[in-house]
TIDREN-259312 format. One record per residue: residue in three letters; x, y, z of N, C-alpha, C, O, CB in turn; residue number from 0. Coordinates in nm, 2 decimals. Atoms other than C-alpha are relative to their C-alpha. Glycine has a CB too. Layout:
// TIDREN-259312
("ALA", (X, Y, Z), (X, Y, Z), (X, Y, Z), (X, Y, Z), (X, Y, Z), NUM)
...
END
This chain:
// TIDREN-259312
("UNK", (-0.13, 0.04, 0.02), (-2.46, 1.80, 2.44), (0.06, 0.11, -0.09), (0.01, 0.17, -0.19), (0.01, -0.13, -0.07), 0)
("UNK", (-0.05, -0.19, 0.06), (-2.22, 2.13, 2.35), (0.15, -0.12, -0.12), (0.23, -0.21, -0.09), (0.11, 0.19, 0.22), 1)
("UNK", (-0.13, 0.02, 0.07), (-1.98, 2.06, 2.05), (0.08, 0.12, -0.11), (0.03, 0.21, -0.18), (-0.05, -0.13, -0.09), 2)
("UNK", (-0.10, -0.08, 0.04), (-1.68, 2.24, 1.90), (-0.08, 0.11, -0.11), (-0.08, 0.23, -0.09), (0.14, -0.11, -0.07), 3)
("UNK", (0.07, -0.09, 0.09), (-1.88, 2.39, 1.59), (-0.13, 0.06, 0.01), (-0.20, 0.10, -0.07), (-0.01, -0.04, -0.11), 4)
("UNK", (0.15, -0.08, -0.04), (-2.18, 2.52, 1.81), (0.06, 0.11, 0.09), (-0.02, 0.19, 0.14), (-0.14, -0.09, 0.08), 5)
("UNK", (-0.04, -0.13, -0.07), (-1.95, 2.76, 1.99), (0.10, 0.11, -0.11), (0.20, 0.08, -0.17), (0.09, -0.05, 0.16), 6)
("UNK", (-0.05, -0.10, 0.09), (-1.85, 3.07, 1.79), (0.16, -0.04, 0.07), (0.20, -0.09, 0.17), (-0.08, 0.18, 0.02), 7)
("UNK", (-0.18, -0.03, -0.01), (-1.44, 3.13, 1.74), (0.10, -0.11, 0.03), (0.22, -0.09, 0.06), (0.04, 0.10, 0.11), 8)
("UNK", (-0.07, 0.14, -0.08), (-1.34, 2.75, 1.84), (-0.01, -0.09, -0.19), (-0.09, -0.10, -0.28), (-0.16, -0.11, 0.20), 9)
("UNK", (0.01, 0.11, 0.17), (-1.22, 2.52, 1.49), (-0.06, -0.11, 0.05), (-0.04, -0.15, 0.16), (0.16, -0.05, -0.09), 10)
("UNK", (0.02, 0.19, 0.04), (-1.36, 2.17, 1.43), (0.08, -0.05, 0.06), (0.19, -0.01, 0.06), (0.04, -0.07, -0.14), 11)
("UNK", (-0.06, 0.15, -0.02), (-1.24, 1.86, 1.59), (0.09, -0.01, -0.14), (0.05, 0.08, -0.22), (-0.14, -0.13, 0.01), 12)
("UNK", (-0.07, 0.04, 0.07), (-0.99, 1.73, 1.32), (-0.04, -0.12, 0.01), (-0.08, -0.18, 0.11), (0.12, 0.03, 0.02), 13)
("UNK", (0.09, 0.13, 0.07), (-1.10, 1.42, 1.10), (0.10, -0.06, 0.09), (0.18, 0.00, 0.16), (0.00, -0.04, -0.20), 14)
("UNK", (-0.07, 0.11, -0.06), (-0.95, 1.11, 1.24), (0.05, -0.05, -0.13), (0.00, -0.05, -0.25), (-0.09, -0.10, 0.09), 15)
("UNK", (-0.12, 0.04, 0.09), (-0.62, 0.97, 1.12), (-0.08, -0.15, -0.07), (-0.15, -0.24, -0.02), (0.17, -0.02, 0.11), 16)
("UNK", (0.04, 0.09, 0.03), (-0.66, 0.76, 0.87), (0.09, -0.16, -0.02), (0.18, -0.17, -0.11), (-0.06, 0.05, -0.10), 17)
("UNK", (-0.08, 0.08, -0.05), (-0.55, 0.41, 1.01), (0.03, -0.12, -0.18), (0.13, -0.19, -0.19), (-0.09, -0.08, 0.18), 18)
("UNK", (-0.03, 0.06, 0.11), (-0.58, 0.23, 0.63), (0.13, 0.05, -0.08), (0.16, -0.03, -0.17), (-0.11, 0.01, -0.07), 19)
("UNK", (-0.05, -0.07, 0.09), (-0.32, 0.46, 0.46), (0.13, -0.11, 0.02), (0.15, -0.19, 0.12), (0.01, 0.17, 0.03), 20)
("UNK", (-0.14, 0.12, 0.02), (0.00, 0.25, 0.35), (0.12, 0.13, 0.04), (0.11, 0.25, 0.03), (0.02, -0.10, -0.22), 21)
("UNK", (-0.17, -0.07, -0.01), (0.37, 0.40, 0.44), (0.05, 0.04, -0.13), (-0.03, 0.03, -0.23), (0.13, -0.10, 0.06), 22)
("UNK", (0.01, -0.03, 0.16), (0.54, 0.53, 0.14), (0.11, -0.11, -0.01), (0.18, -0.09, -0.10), (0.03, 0.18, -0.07), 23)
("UNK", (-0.09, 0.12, -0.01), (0.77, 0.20, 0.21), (-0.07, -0.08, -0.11), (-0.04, -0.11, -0.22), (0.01, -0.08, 0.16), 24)
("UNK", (0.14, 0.10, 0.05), (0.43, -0.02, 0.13), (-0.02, 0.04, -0.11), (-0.03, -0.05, -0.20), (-0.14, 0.00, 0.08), 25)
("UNK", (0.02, -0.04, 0.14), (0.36, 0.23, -0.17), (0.11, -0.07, -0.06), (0.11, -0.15, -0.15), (-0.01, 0.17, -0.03), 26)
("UNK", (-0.15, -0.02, 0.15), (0.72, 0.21, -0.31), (0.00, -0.22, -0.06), (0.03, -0.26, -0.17), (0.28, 0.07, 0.14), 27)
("UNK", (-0.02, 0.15, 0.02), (0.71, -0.23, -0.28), (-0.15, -0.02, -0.05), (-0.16, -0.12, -0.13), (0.04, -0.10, 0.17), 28)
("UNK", (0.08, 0.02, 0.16), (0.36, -0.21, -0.47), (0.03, 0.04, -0.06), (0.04, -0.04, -0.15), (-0.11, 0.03, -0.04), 29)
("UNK", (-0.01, -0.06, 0.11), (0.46, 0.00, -0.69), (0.09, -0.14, -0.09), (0.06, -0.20, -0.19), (0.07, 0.18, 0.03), 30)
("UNK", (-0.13, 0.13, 0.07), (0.77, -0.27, -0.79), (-0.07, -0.14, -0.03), (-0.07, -0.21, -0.14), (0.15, -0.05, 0.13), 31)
("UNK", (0.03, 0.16, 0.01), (0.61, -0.59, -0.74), (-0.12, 0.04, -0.11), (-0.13, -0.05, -0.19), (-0.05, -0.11, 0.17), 32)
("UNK", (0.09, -0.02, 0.09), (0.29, -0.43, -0.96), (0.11, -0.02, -0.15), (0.12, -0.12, -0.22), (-0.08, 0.15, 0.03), 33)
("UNK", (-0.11, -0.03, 0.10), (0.57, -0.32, -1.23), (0.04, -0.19, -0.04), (0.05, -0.23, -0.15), (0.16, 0.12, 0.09), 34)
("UNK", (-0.10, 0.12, 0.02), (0.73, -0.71, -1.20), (-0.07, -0.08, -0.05), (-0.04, -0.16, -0.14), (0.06, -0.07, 0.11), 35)
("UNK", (0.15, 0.14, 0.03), (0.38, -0.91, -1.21), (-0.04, 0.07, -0.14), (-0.06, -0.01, -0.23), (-0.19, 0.00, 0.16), 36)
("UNK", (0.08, -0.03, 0.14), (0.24, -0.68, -1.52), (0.10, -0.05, -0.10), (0.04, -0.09, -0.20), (-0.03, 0.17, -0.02), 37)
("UNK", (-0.13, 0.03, 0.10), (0.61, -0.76, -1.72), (-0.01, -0.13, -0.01), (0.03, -0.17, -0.12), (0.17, 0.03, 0.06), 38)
("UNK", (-0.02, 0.16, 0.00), (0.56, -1.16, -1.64), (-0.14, -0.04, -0.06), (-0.15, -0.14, -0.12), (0.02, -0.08, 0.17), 39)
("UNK", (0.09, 0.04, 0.02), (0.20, -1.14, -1.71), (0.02, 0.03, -0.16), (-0.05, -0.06, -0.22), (-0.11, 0.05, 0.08), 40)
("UNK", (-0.03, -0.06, 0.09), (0.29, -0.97, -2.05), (0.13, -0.09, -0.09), (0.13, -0.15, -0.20), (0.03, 0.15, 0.04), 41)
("UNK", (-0.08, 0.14, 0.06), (0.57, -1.20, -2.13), (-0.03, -0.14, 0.03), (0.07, -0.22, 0.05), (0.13, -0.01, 0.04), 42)
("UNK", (0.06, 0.10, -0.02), (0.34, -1.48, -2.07), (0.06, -0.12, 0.14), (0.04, -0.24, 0.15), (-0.01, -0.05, -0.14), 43)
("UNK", (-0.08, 0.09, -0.14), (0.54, -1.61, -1.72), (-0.10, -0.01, 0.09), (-0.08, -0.06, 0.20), (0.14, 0.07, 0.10), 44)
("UNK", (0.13, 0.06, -0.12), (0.22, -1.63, -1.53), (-0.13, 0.08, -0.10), (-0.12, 0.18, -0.18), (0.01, 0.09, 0.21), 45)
("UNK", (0.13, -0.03, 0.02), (-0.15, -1.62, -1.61), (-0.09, 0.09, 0.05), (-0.11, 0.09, 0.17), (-0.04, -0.07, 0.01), 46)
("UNK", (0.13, -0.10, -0.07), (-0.44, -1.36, -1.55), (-0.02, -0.10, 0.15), (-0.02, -0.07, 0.26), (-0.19, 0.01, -0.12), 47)
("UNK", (0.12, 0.08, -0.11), (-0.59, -1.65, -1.34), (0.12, -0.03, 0.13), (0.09, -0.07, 0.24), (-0.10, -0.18, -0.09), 48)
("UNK", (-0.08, 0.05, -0.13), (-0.29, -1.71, -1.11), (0.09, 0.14, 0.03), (0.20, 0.14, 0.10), (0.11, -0.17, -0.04), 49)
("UNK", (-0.05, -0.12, -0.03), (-0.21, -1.34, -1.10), (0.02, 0.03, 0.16), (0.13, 0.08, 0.21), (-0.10, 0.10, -0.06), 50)
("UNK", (0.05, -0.03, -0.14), (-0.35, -1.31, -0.73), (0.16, -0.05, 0.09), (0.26, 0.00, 0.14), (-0.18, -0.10, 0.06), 51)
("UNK", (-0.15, 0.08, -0.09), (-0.08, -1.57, -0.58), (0.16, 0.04, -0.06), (0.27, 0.05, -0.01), (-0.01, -0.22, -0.02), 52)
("UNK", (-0.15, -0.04, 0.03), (0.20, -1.48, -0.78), (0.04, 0.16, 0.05), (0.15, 0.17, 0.10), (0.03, -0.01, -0.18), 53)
("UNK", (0.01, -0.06, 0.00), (0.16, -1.15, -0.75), (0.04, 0.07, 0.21), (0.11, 0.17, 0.25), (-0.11, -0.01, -0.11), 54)
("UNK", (-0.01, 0.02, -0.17), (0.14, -1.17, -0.31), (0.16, -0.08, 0.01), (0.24, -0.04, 0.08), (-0.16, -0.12, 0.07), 55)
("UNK", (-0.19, 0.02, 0.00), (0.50, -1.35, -0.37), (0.06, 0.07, -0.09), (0.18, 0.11, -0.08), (0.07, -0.14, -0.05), 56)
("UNK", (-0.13, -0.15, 0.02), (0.65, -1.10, -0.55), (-0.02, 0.09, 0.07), (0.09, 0.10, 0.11), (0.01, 0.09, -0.13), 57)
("UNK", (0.01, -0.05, -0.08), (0.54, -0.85, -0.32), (0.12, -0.01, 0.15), (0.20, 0.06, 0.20), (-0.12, -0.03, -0.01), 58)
("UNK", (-0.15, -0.03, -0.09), (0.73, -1.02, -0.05), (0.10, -0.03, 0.00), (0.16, -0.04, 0.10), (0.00, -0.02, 0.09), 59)
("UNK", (-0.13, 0.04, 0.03), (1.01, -1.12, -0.19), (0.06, 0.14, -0.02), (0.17, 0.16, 0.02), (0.02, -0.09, -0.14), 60)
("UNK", (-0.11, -0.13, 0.03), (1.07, -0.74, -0.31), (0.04, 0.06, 0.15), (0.14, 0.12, 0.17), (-0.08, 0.13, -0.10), 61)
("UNK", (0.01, -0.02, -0.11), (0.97, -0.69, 0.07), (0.11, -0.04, 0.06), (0.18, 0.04, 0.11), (-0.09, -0.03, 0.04), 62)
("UNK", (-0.11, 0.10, -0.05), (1.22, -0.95, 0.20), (0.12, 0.08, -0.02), (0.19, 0.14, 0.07), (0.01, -0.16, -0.08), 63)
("UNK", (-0.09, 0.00, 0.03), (1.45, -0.86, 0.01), (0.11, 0.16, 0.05), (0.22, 0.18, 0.10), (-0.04, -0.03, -0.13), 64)
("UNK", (-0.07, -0.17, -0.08), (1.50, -0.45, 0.08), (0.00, 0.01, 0.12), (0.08, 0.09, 0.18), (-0.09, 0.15, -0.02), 65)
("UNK", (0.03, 0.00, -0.15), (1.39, -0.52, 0.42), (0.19, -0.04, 0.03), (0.27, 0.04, 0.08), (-0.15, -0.15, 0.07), 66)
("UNK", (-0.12, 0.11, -0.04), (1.71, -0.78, 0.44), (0.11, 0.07, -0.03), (0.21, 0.03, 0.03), (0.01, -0.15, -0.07), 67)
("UNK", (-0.10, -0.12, 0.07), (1.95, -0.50, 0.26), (0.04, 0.09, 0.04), (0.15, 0.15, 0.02), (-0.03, 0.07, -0.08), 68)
("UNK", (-0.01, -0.08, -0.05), (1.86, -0.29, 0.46), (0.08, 0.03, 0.15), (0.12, 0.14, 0.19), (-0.10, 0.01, -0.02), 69)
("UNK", (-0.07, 0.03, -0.14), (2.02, -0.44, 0.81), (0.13, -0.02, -0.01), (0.20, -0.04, 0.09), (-0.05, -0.11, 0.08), 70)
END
């Protein structure tokens, strides 16, 4: 079996795209809803322990919301 880096003057195959990577949409709506949940958890409006669920609704509310702004 002959491959790309056993024949002289031929480059590498190129890595495969990486299908996990977020948009920089998905970055910018963590970045906010992180920012929103650390401010509530800090002004005592939600708990460490119920971080997870609050934290997945703010997310898409900020989501919802730019999404819906945006049409």
């Amino acid at each position: 079996m002959s491959h790309a880096k056993d024949k002289p003057g031929q480059a590498p195959p190129a890595p495969p795209a990486e299908p996990d990577r977020l948009s920089p949409r998905q970055e910018a709506y963590l970045k906010v809803a992180k920012e929103i949940a650390v401010k509530y958890v800090e002004t005592g409006r939600i708990s460490t322990a119920a971080f997870q669920e609050a934290f997945e609704q703010i997310y898409r509310a900020v989501a919802e919301t730019v999404d819906r702004d945006r049409r």
